[in-house]
RODO-396006 format. One record per residue (C-alpha): residue in three letters; z, x, y; residue number from 1. Coordinates in steps of 0.02 Angstrom, whole numbers. Layout:
N
> ALA,Z,X,Y,NUM;
...
//
This chain:
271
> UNK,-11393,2967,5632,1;
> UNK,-11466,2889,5474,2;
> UNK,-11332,2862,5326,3;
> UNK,-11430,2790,5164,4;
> UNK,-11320,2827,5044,5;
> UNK,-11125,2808,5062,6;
> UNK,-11025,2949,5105,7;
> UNK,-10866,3034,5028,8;
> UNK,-10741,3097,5132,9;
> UNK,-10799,3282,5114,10;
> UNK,-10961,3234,5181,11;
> UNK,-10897,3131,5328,12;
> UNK,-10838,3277,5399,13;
> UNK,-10976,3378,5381,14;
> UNK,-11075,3269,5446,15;
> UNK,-10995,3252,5604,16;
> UNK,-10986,3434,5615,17;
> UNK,-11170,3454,5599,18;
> UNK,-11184,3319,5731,19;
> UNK,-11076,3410,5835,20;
> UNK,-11166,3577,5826,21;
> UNK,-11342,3479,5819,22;
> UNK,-11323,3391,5970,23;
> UNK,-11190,3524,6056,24;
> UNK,-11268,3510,6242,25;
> UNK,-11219,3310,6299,26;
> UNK,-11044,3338,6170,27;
> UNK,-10994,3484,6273,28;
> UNK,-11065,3421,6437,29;
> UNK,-10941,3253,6398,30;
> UNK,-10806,3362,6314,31;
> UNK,-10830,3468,6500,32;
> UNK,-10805,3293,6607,33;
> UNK,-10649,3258,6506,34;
> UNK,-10558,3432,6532,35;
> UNK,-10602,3413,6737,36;
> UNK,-10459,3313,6795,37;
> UNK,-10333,3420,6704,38;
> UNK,-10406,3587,6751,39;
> UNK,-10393,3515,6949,40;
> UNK,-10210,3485,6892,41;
> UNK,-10172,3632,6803,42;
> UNK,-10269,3737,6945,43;
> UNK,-10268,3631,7120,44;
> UNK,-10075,3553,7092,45;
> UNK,-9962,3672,6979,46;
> UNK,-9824,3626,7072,47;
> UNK,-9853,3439,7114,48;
> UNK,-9667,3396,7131,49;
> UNK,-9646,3515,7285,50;
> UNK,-9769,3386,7380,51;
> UNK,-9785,3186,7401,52;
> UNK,-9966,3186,7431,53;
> UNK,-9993,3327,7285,54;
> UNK,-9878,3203,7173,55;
> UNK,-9999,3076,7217,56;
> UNK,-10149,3136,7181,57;
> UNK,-10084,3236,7009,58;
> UNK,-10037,3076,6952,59;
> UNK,-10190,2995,6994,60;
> UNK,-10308,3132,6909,61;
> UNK,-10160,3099,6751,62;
> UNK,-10221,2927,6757,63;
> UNK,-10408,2974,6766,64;
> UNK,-10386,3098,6637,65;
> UNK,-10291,3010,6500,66;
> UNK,-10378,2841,6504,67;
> UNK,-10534,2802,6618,68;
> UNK,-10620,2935,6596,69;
> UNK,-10580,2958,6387,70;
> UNK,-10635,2774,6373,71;
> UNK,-10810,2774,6424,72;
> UNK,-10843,2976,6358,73;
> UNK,-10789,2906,6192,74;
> UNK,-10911,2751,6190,75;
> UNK,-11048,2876,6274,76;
> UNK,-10996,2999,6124,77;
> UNK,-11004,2873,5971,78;
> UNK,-11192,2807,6054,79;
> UNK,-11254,2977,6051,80;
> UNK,-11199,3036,5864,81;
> UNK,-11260,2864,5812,82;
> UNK,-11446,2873,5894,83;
> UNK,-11586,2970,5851,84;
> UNK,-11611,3153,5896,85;
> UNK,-11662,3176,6087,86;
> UNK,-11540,3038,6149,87;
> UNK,-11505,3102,6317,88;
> UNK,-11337,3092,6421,89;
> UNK,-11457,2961,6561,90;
> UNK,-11506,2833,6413,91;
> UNK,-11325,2837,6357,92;
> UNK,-11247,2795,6544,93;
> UNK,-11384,2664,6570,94;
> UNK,-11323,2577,6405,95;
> UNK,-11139,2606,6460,96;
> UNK,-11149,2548,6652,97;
> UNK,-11257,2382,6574,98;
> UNK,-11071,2302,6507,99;
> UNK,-10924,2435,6589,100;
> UNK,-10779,2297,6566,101;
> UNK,-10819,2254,6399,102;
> UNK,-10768,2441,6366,103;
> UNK,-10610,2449,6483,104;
> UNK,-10545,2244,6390,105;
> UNK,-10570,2349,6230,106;
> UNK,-10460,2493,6296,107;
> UNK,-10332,2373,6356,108;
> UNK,-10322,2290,6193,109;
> UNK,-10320,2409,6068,110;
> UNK,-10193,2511,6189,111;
> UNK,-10061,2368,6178,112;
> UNK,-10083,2359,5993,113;
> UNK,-10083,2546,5963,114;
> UNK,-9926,2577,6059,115;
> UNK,-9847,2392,5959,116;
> UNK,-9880,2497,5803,117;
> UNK,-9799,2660,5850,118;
> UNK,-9645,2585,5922,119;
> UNK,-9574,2564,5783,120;
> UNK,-9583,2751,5730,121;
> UNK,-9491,2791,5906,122;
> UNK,-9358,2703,5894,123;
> UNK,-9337,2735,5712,124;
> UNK,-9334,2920,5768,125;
> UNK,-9192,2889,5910,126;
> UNK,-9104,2801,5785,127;
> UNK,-9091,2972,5685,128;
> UNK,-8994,3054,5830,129;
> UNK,-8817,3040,5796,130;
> UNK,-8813,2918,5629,131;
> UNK,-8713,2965,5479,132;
> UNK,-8814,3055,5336,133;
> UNK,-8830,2889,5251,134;
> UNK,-8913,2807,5399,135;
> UNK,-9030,2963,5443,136;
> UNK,-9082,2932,5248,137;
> UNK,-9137,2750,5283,138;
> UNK,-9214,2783,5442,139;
> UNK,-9295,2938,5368,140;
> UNK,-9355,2789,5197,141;
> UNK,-9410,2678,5341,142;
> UNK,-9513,2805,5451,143;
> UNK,-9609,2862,5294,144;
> UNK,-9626,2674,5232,145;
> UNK,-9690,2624,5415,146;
> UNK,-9816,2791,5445,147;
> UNK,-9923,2729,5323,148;
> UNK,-9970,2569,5409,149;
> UNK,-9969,2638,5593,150;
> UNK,-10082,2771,5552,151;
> UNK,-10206,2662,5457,152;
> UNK,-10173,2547,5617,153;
> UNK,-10227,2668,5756,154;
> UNK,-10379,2709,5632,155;
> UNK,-10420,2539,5627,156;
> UNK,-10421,2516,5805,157;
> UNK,-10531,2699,5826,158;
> UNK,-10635,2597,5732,159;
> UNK,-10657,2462,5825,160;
> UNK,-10690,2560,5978,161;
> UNK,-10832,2641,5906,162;
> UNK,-10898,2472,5830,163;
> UNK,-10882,2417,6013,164;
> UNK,-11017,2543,6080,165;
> UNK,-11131,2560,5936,166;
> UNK,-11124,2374,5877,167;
> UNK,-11114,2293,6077,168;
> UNK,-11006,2182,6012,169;
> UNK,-10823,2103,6102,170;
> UNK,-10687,2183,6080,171;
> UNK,-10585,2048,5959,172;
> UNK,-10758,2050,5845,173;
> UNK,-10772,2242,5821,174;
> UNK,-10600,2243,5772,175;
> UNK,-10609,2113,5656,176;
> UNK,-10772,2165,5586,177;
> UNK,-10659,2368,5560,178;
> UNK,-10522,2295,5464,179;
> UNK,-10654,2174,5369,180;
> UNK,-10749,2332,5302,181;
> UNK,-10608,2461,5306,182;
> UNK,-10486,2331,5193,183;
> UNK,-10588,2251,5066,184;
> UNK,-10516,2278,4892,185;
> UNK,-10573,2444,4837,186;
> UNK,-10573,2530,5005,187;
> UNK,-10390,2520,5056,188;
> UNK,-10327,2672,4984,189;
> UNK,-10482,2747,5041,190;
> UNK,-10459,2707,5229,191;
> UNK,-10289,2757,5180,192;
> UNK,-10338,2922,5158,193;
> UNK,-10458,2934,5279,194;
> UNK,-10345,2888,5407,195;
> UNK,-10210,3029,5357,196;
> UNK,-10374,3139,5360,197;
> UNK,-10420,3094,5526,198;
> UNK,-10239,3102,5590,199;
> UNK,-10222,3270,5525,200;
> UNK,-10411,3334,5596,201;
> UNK,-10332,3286,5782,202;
> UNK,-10167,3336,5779,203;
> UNK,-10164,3511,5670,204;
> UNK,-10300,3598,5792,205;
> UNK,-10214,3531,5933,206;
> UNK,-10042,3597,5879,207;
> UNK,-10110,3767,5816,208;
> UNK,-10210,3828,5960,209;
> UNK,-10096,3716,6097,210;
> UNK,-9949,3865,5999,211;
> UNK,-10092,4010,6014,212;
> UNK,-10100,3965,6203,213;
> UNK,-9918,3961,6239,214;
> UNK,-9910,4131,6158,215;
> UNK,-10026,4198,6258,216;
> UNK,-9966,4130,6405,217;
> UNK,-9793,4192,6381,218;
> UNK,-9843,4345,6355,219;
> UNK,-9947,4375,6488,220;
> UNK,-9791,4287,6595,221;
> UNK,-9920,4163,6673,222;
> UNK,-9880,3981,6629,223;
> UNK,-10016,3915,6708,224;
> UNK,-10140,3989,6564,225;
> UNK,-10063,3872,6465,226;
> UNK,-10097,3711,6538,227;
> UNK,-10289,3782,6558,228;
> UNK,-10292,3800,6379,229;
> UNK,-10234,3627,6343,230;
> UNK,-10347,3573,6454,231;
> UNK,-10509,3638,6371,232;
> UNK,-10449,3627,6192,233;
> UNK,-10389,3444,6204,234;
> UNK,-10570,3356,6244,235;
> UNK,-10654,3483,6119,236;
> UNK,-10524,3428,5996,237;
> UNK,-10558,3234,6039,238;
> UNK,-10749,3247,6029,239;
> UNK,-10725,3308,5841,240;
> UNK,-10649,3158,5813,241;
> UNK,-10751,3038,5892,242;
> UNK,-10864,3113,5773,243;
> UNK,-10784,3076,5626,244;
> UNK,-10737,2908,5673,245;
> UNK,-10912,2868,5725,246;
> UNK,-10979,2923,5572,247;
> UNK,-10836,2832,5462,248;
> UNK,-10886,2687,5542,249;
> UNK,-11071,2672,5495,250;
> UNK,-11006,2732,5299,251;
> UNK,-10921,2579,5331,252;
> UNK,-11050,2476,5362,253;
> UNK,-11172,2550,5240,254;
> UNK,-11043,2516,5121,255;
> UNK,-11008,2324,5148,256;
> UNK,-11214,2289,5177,257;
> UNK,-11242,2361,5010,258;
> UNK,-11115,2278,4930,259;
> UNK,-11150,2107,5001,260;
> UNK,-11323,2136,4968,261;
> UNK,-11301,2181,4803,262;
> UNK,-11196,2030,4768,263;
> UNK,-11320,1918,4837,264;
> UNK,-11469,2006,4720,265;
> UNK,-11359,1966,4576,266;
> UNK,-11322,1786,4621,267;
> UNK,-11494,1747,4655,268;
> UNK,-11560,1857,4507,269;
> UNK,-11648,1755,4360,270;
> UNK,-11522,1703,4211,271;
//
């Protein structure tokens, strides 16, 4: 992927929906990988409760599903929308396998701090149950006054993931180099934005066709149809936005380079 110019937000996603469709055969093979673990629970243990050992392993494949295996498809993911055209699904693993833990420390990390950022908006949303309408008014103020921050906070650590893969750098130094670039005056309410954007680009699909599926499953009085669905639509879903954050990242850096470039052409520029 080759970004000369920077990008508006229009064209970010556009761009990662061209890279998407352009390089649809290792995106759906990953997106594929993802969904395995939770169609072997959806299919192989329906009923996991009835069983210790079928407990076991459903909670093990939950394990697999919702963090191993989502943290290296999305470094494998943001190194092939980054390289050139051809980039093949072997030349991707190769680069992955070279440096695993630096991968599963950034996971960790940005984990922790993601769920220290929501907290907040959990227990400000138990606090609703019960209060007076005064209170609920407050809590509702805070919630709102709070969103804006953890949102641009879990973008800000998508970020940094991606910077981790494409850059090879630490974990600490990608995400200091994301809120560097994403927060320098005249960016903020950009990232702002784009972070509602991205927010919105995960969660509406999700919620639309996760409500599609549960219609259909209802009415065809088969339950199980419904975790299926879920469990195809939610890595298609994530790859779309691995997209966009991968590409939002090198806008990023396009962005800063020139500008520091530019800055240094001007200071060293004859009077």
């Amino acid at each position: 992927m080759i970004v000369t110019h920077p990008l508006a937000i229009a064209e970010i996603f556009d761009r990662a929906t061209t890279l998407v469709v352009r390089r649809w055969v290792p995106t759906v093979s990953i997106a594929a990988v993802l969904a395995l673990p939770r169609l072997l629970q959806a299919i192989v243990f329906p009923n996991a409760a009835a069983s210790s050992s079928a407990w076991f392993f459903a909670v093990l494949l939950m394990v697999v599903s919702l963090f191993v295996m989502p943290v290296f498809a999305s470094a494998a993911l943001a190194l092939i929308f980054v390289g050139p055209d051809g980039t093949t699904l072997g030349e991707v693993l190769s680069r992955l396998l070279a440096a695993p833990w630096r991968f599963v420390r950034a996971a960790l990390l940005y984990g922790f701090l993601g769920v220290v950022g929501i907290l907040p908006l959990l227990g400000l949303i138990s606090t609703m149950r019960g209060g007076t309408s005064t209170t609920v008014l407050v809590v509702v103020l805070l919630f709102f006054v709070w969103l804006v921050p953890a949102l641009v906070g879990v973008f800000e650590l998508q970020l940094a993931f991606v910077g981790c893969a494409i850059e090879e750098t630490g974990a600490t130094l990608s995400l200091m180099n994301a809120c560097e670039r994403s927060l320098r005056p005249g960016l903020r309410w950009r990232t702002v934005l784009l972070a509602f954007a991205l927010t919105a680009a995960q969660t509406v699909p999700s919620f639309v066709l996760g409500w599609v599926i549960g219609v259909i499953a209802f009415t065809l009085g088969t339950p199980w149809v419904a975790s299926l669905g879920v469990a195809v639509v939610e890595p298609l879903v994530w790859v779309v936005v691995i997209a966009l954050t991968t590409v939002a990242a090198v806008d990023y850096r396009v962005r800063v380079e020139g500008s520091d470039l530019e800055a240094v052409l001007d200071a060293t520029a004859p009077a």
